[in-house]
C-alpha positions as CSV (number, residue, x, y, z in Angstrom):
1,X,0.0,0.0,0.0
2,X,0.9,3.2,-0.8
3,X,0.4,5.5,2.3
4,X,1.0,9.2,2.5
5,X,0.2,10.7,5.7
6,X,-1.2,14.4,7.4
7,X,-0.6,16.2,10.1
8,X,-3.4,19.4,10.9
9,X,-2.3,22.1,13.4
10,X,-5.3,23.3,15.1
11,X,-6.4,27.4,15.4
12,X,-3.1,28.8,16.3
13,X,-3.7,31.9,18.5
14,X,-1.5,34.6,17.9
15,X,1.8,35.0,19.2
16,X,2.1,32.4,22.1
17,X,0.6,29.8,19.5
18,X,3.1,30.4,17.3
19,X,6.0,30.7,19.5
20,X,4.9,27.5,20.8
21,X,4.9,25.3,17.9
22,X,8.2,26.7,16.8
23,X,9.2,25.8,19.8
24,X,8.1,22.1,19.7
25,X,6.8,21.2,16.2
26,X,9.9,20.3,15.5
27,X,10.6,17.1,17.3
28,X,6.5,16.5,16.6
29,X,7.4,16.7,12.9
30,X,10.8,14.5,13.4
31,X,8.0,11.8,15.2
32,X,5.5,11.7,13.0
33,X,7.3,12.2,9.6
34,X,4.1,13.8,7.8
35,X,3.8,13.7,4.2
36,X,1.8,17.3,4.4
37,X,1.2,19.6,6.6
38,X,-1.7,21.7,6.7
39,X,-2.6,24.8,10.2
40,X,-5.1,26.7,10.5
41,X,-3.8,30.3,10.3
42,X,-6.8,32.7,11.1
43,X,-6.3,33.4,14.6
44,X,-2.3,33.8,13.9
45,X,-1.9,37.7,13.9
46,X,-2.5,38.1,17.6
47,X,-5.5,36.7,17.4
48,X,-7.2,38.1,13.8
49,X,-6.1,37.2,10.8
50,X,-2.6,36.3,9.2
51,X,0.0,38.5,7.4
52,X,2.8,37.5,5.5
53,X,4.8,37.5,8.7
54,X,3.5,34.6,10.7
55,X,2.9,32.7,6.7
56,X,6.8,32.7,6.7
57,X,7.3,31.1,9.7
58,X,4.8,28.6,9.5
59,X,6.4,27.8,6.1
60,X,9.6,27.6,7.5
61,X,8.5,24.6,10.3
62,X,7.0,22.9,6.6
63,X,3.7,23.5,6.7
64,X,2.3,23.1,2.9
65,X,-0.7,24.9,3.4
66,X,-2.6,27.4,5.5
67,X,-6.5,27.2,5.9
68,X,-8.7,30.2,7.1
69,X,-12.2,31.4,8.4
70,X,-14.2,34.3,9.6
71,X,-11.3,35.7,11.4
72,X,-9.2,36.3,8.4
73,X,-11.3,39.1,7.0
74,X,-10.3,40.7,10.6
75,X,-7.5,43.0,9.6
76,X,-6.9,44.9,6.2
77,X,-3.0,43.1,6.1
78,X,-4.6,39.7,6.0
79,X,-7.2,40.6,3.3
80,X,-4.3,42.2,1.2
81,X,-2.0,38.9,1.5
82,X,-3.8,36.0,1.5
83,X,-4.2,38.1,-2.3
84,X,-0.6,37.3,-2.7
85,X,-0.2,33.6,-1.7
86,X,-2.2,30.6,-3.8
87,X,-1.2,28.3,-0.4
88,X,-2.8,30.7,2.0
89,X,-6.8,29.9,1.9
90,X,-10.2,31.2,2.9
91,X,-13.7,29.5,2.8
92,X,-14.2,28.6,-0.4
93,X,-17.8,29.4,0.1
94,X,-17.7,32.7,0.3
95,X,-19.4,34.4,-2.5
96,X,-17.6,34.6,-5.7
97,X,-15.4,37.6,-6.4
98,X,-14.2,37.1,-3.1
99,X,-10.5,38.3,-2.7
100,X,-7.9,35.2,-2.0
101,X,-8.2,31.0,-2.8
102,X,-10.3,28.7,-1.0
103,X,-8.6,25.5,-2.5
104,X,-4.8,24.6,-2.9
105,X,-3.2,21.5,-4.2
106,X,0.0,20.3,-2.6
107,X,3.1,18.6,-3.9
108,X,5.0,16.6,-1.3
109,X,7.3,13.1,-2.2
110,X,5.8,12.6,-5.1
111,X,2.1,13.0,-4.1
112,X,-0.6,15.5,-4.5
113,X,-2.6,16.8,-1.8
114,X,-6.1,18.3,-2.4
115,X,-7.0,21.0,0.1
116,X,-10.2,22.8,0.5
117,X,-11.4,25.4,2.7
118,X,-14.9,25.4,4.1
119,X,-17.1,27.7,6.8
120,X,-20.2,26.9,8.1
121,X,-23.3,28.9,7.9
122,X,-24.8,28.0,11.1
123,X,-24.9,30.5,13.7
124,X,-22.2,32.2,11.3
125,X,-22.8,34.6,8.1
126,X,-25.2,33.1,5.2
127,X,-22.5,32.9,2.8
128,X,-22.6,30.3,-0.2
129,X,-23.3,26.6,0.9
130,X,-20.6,24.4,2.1
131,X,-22.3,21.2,0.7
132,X,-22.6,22.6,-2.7
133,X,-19.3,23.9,-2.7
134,X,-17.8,21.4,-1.6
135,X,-19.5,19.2,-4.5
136,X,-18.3,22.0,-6.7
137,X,-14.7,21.7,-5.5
138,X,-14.9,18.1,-6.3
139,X,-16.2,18.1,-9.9
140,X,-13.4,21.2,-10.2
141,X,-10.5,18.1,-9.6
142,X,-12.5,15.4,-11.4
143,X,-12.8,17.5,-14.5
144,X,-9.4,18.8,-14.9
145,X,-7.8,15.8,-14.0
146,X,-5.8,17.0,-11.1
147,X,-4.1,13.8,-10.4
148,X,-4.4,14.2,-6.6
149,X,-4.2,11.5,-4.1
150,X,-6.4,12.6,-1.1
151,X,-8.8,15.5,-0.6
152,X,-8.5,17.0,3.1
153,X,-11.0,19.4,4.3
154,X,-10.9,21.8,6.7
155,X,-14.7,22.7,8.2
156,X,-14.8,26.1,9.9
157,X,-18.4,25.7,11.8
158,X,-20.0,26.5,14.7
159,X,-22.3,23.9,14.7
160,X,-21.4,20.2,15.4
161,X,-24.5,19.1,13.3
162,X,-23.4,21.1,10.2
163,X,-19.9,19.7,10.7
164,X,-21.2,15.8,10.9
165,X,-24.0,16.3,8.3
166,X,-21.2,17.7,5.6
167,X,-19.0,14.2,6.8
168,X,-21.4,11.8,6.4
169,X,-22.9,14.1,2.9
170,X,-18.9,13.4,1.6
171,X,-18.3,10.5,3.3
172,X,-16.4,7.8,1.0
173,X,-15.4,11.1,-1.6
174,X,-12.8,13.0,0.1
175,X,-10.0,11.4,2.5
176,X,-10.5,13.6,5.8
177,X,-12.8,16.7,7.2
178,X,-11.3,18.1,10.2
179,X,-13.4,20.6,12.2
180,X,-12.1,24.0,13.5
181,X,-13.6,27.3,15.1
182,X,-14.5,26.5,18.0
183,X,-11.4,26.1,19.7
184,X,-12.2,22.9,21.8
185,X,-11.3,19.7,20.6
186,X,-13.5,16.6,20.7
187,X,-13.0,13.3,21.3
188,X,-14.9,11.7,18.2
189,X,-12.3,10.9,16.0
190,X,-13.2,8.4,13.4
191,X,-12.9,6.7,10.2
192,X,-16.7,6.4,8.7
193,X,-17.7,3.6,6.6
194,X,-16.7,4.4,3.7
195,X,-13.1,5.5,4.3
196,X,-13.6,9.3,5.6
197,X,-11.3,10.3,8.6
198,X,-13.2,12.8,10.8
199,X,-13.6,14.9,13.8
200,X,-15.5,17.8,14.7
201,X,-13.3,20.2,15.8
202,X,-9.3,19.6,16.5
203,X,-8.7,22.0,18.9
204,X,-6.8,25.3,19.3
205,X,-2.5,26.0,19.3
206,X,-2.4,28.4,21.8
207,X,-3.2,29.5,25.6
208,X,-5.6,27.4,27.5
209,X,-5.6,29.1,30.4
210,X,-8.1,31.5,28.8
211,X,-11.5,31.7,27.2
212,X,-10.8,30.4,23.9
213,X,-7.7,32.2,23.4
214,X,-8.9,35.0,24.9
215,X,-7.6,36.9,28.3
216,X,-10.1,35.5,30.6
217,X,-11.8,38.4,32.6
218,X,-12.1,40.2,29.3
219,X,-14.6,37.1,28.0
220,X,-16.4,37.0,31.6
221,X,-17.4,40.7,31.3
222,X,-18.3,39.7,28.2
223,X,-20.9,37.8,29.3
224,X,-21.6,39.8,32.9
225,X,-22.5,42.9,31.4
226,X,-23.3,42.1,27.7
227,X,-20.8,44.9,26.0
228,X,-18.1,44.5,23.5
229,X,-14.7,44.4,25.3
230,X,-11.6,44.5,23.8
231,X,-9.9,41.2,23.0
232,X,-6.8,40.7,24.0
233,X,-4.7,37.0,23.0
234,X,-3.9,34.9,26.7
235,X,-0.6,33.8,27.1
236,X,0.2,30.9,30.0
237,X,-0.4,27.0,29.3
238,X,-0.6,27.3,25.6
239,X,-0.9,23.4,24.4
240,X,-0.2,22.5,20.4
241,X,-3.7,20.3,19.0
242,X,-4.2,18.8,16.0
243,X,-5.1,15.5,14.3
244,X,-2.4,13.5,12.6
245,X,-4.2,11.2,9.7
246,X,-2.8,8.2,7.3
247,X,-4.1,7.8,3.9
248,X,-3.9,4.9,1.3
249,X,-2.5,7.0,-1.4
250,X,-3.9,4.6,-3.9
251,X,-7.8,4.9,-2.9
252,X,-8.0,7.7,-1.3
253,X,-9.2,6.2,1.6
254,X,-8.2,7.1,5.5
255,X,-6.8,3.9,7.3
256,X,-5.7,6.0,10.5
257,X,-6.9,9.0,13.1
258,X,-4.9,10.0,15.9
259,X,-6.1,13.1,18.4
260,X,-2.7,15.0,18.9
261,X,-2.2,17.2,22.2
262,X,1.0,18.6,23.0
263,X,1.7,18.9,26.5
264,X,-1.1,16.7,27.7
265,X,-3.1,18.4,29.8
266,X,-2.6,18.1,33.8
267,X,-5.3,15.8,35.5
268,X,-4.5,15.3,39.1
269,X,-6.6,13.8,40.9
């Protein structure tokens, strides 16, 4: 069998994120021996968005592409490079004229990577469907003959239902839908029935000890007194999440899943 493999970095949040996994992705890299790598960028300029600045360095730990969501429209840098670079994405859903790419084929030891970009629409803005699009994306390889060997998706939703209705809609047709946006990763990693590897949302790179990235009293006002506050990226325990997957490079199938947190988190008892 041939098997190529593919390691996802989950929402990397801002500078601590970063830091982080250039810190340790190394020897996660040197362990797993990934065929691609693919991270979720939209939270990697301190939080919003992602400039050519933090692109570089993610390029420069071998990450092949960069995936995207509602928070890369957050700043005018992001929306002016993501422009510039065919391997830095945004949901493909969003309506057409839409600055940027929301698909990217990699290259990587002789093997061809398919990556496409997806947001949900639930509790999020009603852009173009993700189902549709996705089909679109789909026919888009088929008919130009793209030679790829596995399809990945990355599935920026809010809502676990829309994230498990697109799997099992796509299940058998594209090799792996990872989750992300939420920032909390779940423990139903899977291979369905007919050879898709999925989970609902793989977690964030960056500080835990906050409110999903966020400085913690900033989110509780928040919520106490219903105003806006001003966001401001945590720093302490920042933990690198992901999902590492293995692929039959000659069916496109997924034969492996494996949850990836790095530290483990500490559960004294």
């Amino acid at each position: 069998m041939n098997e190529i493999s593919i390691f996802f970095i989950g929402d990397i949040i801002g500078k601590p994120g970063l830091e982080n996994l250039s810190t340790w992705f190394p020897s996660l890299k040197q362990k797993y021996k990934p065929t691609f790598i693919v991270a979720n960028g939209e939270n990697v300029s301190d939080g919003k968005g992602i400039t050519k600045t933090e692109a570089d360095v993610l390029y420069g730990l071998g990450v092949n592409v960069i995936t995207g969501g509602n928070h890369t429209w957050d700043k005018r840098q992001s929306q002016e490079y993501i422009q510039t670079d065919k391997n830095a994405l945004r949901p493909l859903n969003y309506p057409r004229g839409t600055h940027g790419e929301g698909m990217a084929i990699a290259e990587s030891g002789g093997y061809k990577l398919a990556v496409i970009n997806l947001q949900g629409r639930t509790f999020m803005a009603t852009i173009d469907c993700p189902f549709r699009t996705a089909e679109y994306a789909l026919s888009k390889l088929k008919k130009e003959d793209a030679g790829v060997h596995a399809v990945f998706i990355d599935f920026h939703a809010e809502a676990t239902a829309e994230k498990i209705a697109l799997a099992f809609f796509l299940n058998g047709r594209v090799s792996a839908i990872v989750g992300t946006h939420t920032h909390v990763q779940t423990a139903d990693e899977r291979i369905l029935s007919e050879g898709t590897a999925y989970i609902t949302d793989a977690g964030m790179t960056g500080p835990y000890e906050s409110v999903i990235g966020m400085k913690t009293q900033a989110a509780i006002n928040r919520f106490l007194y219903q105003t806006p506050q001003k966001y401001e990226t945590a720093q302490n325990e920042v933990h690198i999440c992901g999902v590492f997957i293995k692929v039959d490079a000659d069916t496109g199938k997924a034969t492996y899943i494996e949850r990836i947190v790095f530290p483990e988190f500490n559960k004294q008892s």
